[in-house]
N, C-alpha and C positions, 0 to 999 in steps of 0.2 A: 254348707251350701250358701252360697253370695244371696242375700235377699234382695239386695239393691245398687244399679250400677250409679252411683253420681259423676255424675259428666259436670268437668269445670276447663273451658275455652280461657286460654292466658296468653296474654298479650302486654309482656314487660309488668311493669309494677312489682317489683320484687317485694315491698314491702305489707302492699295491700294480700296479695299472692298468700305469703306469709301470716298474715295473720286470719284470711279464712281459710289456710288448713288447720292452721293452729286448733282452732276454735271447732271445726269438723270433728278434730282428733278429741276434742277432749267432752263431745259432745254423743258419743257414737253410742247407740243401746242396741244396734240391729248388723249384723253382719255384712258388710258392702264391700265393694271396689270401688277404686277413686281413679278416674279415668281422665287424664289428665290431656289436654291437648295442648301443647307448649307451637304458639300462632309465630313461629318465626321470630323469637325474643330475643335481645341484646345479651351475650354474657353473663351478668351479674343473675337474672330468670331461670337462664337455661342450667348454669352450674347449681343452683339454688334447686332445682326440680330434680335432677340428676341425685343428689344429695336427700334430698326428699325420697325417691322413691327408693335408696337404698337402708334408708334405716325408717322408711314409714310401719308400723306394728301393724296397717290395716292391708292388703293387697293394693299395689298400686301399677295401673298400665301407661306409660308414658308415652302418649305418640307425639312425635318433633319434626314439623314443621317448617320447610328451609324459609316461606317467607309467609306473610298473613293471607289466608285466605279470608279472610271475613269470619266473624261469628255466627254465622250461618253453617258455612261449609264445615268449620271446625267442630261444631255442635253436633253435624248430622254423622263425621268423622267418627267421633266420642258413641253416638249411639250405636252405629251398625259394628261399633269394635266390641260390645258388651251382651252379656248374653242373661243377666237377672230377670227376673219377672217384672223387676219395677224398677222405670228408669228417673233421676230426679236430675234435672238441668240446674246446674249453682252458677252463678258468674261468681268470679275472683275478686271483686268488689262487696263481697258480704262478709257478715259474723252471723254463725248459727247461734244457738243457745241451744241449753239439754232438754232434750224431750223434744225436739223441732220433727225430727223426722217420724217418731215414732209414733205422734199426735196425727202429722200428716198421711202413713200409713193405715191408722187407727180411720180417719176422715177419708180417705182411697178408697177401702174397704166399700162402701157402700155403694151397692149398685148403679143408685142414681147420680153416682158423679164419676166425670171423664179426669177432667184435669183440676191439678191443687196447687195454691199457692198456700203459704204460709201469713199470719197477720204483720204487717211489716208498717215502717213508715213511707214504703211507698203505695201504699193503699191508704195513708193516713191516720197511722197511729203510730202517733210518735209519743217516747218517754222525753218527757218535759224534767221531773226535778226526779229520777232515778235514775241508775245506771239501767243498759240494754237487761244484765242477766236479772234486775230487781223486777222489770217489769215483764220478761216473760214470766216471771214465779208467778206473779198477781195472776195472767191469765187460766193458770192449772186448772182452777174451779170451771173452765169452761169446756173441759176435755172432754172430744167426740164430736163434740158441736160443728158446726159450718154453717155460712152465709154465702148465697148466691153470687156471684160477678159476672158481669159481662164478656169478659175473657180470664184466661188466667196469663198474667207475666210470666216470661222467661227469665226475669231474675233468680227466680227458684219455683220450680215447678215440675211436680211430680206426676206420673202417670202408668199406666201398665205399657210394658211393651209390647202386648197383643194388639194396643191401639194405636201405637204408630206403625204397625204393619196393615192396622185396618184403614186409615185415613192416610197416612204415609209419613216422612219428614219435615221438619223447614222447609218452607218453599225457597229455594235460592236464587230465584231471580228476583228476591226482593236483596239481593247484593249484600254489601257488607255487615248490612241489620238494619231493623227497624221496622216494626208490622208485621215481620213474620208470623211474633206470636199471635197480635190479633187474628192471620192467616187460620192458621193452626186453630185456634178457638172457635173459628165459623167452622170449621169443619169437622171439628168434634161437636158440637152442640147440633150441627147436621144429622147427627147420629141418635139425635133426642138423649145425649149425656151432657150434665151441667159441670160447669167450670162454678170452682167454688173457694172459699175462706178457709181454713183452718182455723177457729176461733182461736184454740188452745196452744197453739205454734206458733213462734216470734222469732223470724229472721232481717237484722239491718244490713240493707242496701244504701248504699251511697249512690248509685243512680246515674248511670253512662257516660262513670267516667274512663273509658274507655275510647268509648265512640265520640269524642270532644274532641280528642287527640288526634283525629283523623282531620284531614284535610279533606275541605266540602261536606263537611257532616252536616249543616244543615240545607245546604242543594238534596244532598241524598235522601235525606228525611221528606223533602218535601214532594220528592219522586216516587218514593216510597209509598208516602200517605196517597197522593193522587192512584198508584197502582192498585192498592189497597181499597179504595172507595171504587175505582170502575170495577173493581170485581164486587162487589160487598153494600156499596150504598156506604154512605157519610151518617152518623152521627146526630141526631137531631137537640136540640136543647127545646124543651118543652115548659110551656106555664100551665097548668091545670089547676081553675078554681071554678068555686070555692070547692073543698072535699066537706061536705056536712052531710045536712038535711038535703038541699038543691041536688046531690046527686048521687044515685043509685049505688049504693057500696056493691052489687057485685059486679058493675061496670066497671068500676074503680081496682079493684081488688085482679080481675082475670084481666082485664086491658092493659093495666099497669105494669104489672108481672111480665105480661107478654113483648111489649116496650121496654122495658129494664133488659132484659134477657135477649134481644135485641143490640145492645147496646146504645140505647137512647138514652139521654139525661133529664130525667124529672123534677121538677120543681113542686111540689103539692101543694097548693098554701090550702088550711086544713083547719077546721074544729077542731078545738079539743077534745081528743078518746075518738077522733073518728077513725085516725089510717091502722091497722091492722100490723101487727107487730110483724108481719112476712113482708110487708111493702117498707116498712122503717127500716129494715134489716139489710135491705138490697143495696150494693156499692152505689148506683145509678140513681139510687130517689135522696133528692136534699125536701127534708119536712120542713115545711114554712108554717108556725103554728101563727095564726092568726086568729085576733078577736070576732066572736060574731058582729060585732056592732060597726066595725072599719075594717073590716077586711079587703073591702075594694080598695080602700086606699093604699092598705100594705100592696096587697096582691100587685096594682097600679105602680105601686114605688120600687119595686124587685121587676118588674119587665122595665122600666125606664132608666135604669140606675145601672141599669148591665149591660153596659159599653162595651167590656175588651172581649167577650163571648157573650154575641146579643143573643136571643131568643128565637128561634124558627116558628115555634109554632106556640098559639096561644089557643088554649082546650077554656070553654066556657061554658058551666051552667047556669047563668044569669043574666035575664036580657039587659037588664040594667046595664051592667057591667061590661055587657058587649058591644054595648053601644060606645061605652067610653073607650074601650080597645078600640073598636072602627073609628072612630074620629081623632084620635092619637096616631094611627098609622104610620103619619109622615114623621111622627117621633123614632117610632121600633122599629119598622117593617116587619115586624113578624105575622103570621099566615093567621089570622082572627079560625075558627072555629066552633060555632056557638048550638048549644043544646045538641050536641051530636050523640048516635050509636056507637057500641063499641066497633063495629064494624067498618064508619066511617072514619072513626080514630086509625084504627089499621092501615084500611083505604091510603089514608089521605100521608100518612106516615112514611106509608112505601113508596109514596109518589114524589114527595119531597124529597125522602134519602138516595132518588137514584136520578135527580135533574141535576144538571149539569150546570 
């Protein structure tokens, strides 16, 4: 019995192609199909896939595509032609490593999560002086585990196929790609299931290069993103200080969580031992660990200093320090908020994320 359909959307690159099946094949511990959607590719892909699926040792369904529909279409192609219990989305721009899938199955399993990505470097862990296969070994010790995200990537991302019949496919008026996945991830988390890490699972992505090669990729993208935010709300970049004494840990701890999970981005600047290893852990919280004695002035130097993505909104528990936010204004522009409830944090969150 096929445990697992992986769907891989291909669009030329015969060599990229090539080497994550490669790497698929020699990584396999669970029974699959490799569901191949060939996007209208030049010869050298198409003969290449052809050749593939007659000597692949794994089942292989090849659907060929006279011209590109998009990665979208191609993607939702790939899922309604597979019939596993668990479907895993791969772009043709990766390398798995062993034990990728099997971790992220392991990490599937648990109730409270919807969709999986794997620890990759495009969530920011990247191998610096090892090769890819040295440093997924290193992560083994952390098998079973997972870390919350805000959405999960379509670069590799696993999920049941009970729950794309529950929530449904890619949305494909988001066109040739781009925010679909974030799409999909509000609508799974609608469901009160979390999009989450594979600690223990390492797959590298090279990172759209695909969608580069397309003419008006960044027009599209930015059509995209605006279609994405009027259904969903934008993004917020967040300053909240100081995290110590001055403010309520379970303010901190359920508001935060609640704003991560959201897909907001948190800055904390923080006492030492105050933020809670469930707030550290989250893609969305950057820990600003600050002295108690200048804190205001780190705190002060991280909202002024962040020019190319300034800060929307600044979270204060010290009037001092609010005062110095309010009178810097015409530096940041960011929305001052001082000794607030969690409630008004939410409030004022949801208000910003959906003004235009």
């Amino acid at each position: 019995m096929i445990l697992c359909d992986i769907v891989i959307p291909i669009w030329n690159q015969p060599d990229r192609t090539r080497r994550c099946l490669e790497s698929v094949l020699r990584s396999m511990g669970e029974p699959v199909r490799l569901i191949l959607i060939d996007n209208g590719s030049s010869s050298p892909t198409q003969e290449y896939l052809e050749r593939f699926r007659d000597s692949s040792p794994v089942p292989v369904h090849l659907i060929q595509n006279s011209a590109n529909l998009g990665f979208i279409k191609a993607t939702n192609q790939g899922i309604r032609a597979g019939q596993a219990p668990w479907v895993c989305l791969l772009n043709n721009d990766t390398v798995v490593t062993p034990g990728w899938l099997t971790e992220m199955l392991k990490v599937a399993a648990d109730p409270q999560v919807g969709l999986v990505n794997p620890t990759s470097n495009s969530l920011g862990f990247h191998p610096l002086n090892s090769s890819i296969e040295d440093y997924a070994q290193g992560l083994k010790p952390q098998t079973g585990r997972w870390a919350e995200l805000p959405i999960g990537l379509g670069f590799c991302l696993l999920a049941k196929r009970s729950l794309f019949d529950q929530v449904g496919l890619l949305d494909e008026s988001f066109g040739m790609g781009n925010f679909e996945d974030d799409d999909l991830s509000r609508r799974v988390k609608g469901t009160g299931l979390r999009c989450v890490r594979a600690c223990a699972a390492y797959v590298h992505h090279e990172e759209k290069v695909s969608f580069k090669e397309l003419p008006d990729w960044e027009k599209g993208f930015e059509q995209n993103r605006k279609r994405f935010e009027e259904r969903w709300g934008r993004s917020l970049r967040i300053l909240w200080a100081p995290i110590g004494a001055s403010a309520p840990d379970p303010l901190i701890k359920e508001t935060a969580l609640k704003l991560a999970a959201q897909g907001h981005w948190l800055h904390l600047a923080a006492f030492p031992g105050t933020l809670p290893e469930e707030i550290c852990a989250h893609a969305q919280v950057s820990p600003l660990r600050v002295n108690p004695g200048r804190w205001r002035l780190q705190a002060t130097s991280r909202l002024l200093l962040r020019r190319k993505k300034p800060f929307d909104l600044v979270i204060s528990h010290d009037a001092v320090w609010s005062r110095w936010i309010q009178r810097l204004r015409w530096l940041h522009q960011a929305q001052l908020l001082p000794m607030p409830t969690g409630q008004q944090i939410l409030e004022t969150c949801r208000r910003l994320s959906h003004r235009n």
